[in-house]
C-alpha positions in Angstrom: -7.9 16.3 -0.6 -4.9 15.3 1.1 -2.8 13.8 -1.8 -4.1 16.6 -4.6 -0.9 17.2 -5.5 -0.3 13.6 -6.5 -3.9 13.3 -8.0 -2.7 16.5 -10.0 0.2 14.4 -11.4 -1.8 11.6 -12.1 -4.2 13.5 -14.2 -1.1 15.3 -16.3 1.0 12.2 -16.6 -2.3 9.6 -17.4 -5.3 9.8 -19.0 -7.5 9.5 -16.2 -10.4 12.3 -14.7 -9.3 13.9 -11.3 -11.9 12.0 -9.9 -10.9 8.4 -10.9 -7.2 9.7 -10.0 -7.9 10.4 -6.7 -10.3 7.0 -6.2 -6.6 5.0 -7.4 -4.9 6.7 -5.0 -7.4 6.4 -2.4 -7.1 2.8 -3.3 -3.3 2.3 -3.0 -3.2 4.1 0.2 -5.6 1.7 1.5 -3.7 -1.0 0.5 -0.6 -0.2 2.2 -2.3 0.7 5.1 -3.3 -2.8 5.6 -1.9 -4.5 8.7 -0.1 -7.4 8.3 -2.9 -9.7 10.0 -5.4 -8.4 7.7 -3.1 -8.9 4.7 -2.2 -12.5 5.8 -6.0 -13.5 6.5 -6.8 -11.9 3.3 -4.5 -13.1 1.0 -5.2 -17.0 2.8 -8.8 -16.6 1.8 -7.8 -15.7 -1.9 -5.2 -18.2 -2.4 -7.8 -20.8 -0.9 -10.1 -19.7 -3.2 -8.1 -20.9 -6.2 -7.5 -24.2 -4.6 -4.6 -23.8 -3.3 -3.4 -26.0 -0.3 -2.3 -24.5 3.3 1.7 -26.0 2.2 1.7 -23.8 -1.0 -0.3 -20.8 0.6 1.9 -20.1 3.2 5.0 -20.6 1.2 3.5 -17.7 -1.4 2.5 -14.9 1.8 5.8 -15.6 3.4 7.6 -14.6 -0.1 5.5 -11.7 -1.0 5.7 -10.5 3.0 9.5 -10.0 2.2 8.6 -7.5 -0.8 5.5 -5.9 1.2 6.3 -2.3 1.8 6.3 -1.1 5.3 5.5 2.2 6.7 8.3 4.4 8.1 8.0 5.1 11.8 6.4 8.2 13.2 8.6 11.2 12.8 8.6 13.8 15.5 8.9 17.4 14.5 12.7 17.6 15.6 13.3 14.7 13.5 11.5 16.0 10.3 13.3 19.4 10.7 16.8 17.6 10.3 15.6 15.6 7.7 15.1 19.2 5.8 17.9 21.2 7.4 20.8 18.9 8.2 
Protein backbone atom coordinates (compact mmCIF):
# COMPACT_ATOMS: atom_id res chain seq x y z
CA UNK A 1 0.00 0.00 0.00
CA UNK A 2 1.53 3.05 -1.03
CA UNK A 3 -0.48 5.62 1.06
CA UNK A 4 -0.78 3.22 4.47
CA UNK A 5 0.29 5.74 6.31
CA UNK A 6 -2.50 8.07 5.36
CA UNK A 7 -5.03 5.08 5.37
CA UNK A 8 -3.66 4.59 8.97
CA UNK A 9 -4.85 8.17 9.73
CA UNK A 10 -7.92 7.84 8.20
CA UNK A 11 -8.94 4.82 10.23
CA UNK A 12 -7.72 6.67 13.76
CA UNK A 13 -9.21 10.02 12.92
CA UNK A 14 -12.78 8.38 11.17
CA UNK A 15 -14.84 5.72 11.64
CA UNK A 16 -14.09 3.88 8.65
CA UNK A 17 -12.44 0.01 8.21
CA UNK A 18 -8.76 0.08 6.71
CA UNK A 19 -10.23 -1.29 3.85
CA UNK A 20 -12.92 1.37 2.88
CA UNK A 21 -10.02 3.98 3.99
CA UNK A 22 -7.80 2.96 1.60
CA UNK A 23 -10.75 2.45 -1.30
CA UNK A 24 -11.40 6.64 -0.43
CA UNK A 25 -8.10 7.28 -0.97
CA UNK A 26 -7.70 5.22 -3.87
CA UNK A 27 -10.58 7.25 -5.05
CA UNK A 28 -9.32 10.76 -4.47
CA UNK A 29 -6.06 9.94 -5.94
CA UNK A 30 -7.82 8.99 -8.99
CA UNK A 31 -9.46 11.98 -9.16
CA UNK A 32 -6.65 14.23 -9.15
CA UNK A 33 -4.94 12.24 -11.43
CA UNK A 34 -7.46 13.02 -14.02
CA UNK A 35 -6.11 15.06 -16.98
CA UNK A 36 -7.66 17.99 -17.78
CA UNK A 37 -9.29 16.66 -21.19
CA UNK A 38 -10.76 13.92 -19.40
CA UNK A 39 -12.10 16.19 -16.60
CA UNK A 40 -13.52 18.68 -19.20
CA UNK A 41 -15.25 15.82 -21.36
CA UNK A 42 -16.42 14.46 -18.18
CA UNK A 43 -17.81 17.10 -16.41
CA UNK A 44 -19.60 18.25 -20.14
CA UNK A 45 -21.34 14.97 -20.15
CA UNK A 46 -22.63 15.45 -16.48
CA UNK A 47 -23.64 18.92 -16.79
CA UNK A 48 -25.50 17.89 -20.13
CA UNK A 49 -27.08 15.37 -18.32
CA UNK A 50 -28.95 17.81 -16.08
CA UNK A 51 -29.98 19.82 -18.94
CA UNK A 52 -27.81 22.22 -18.95
CA UNK A 53 -26.96 24.19 -22.13
CA UNK A 54 -23.27 24.43 -23.80
CA UNK A 55 -23.41 28.65 -22.69
CA UNK A 56 -23.92 27.64 -19.00
CA UNK A 57 -21.63 24.46 -19.06
CA UNK A 58 -18.76 26.01 -20.15
CA UNK A 59 -19.04 28.99 -17.99
CA UNK A 60 -19.31 26.28 -14.78
CA UNK A 61 -15.74 24.07 -16.06
CA UNK A 62 -13.99 27.24 -16.77
CA UNK A 63 -14.77 28.37 -12.96
CA UNK A 64 -14.14 25.16 -11.24
CA UNK A 65 -10.78 24.65 -13.66
CA UNK A 66 -9.55 27.80 -11.68
CA UNK A 67 -9.92 25.88 -8.19
CA UNK A 68 -8.85 22.35 -9.83
CA UNK A 69 -5.71 21.35 -8.02
CA UNK A 70 -2.72 20.65 -10.07
CA UNK A 71 0.12 18.35 -9.64
CA UNK A 72 3.61 19.74 -8.75
CA UNK A 73 6.19 19.00 -11.30
CA UNK A 74 8.54 16.16 -11.19
CA UNK A 75 11.17 16.62 -8.59
CA UNK A 76 14.64 15.29 -9.37
CA UNK A 77 16.58 13.89 -6.45
CA UNK A 78 18.93 17.07 -6.13
CA UNK A 79 15.87 19.07 -5.91
CA UNK A 80 14.07 16.92 -3.19
CA UNK A 81 17.36 16.85 -1.07
CA UNK A 82 17.26 20.76 -0.82
CA UNK A 83 13.81 20.79 -0.24
CA UNK A 84 14.84 18.60 3.13
CA UNK A 85 18.27 20.04 3.76
CA UNK A 86 18.39 23.70 2.69
Amino acid sequence: MVHGDLVSHLVRSTALAPGEAARVVDEVLAYFAETTDAFVRRRHTELRGRGLHNDRIFERIRAELEVRRVAPPVLSERQLRRLVYG
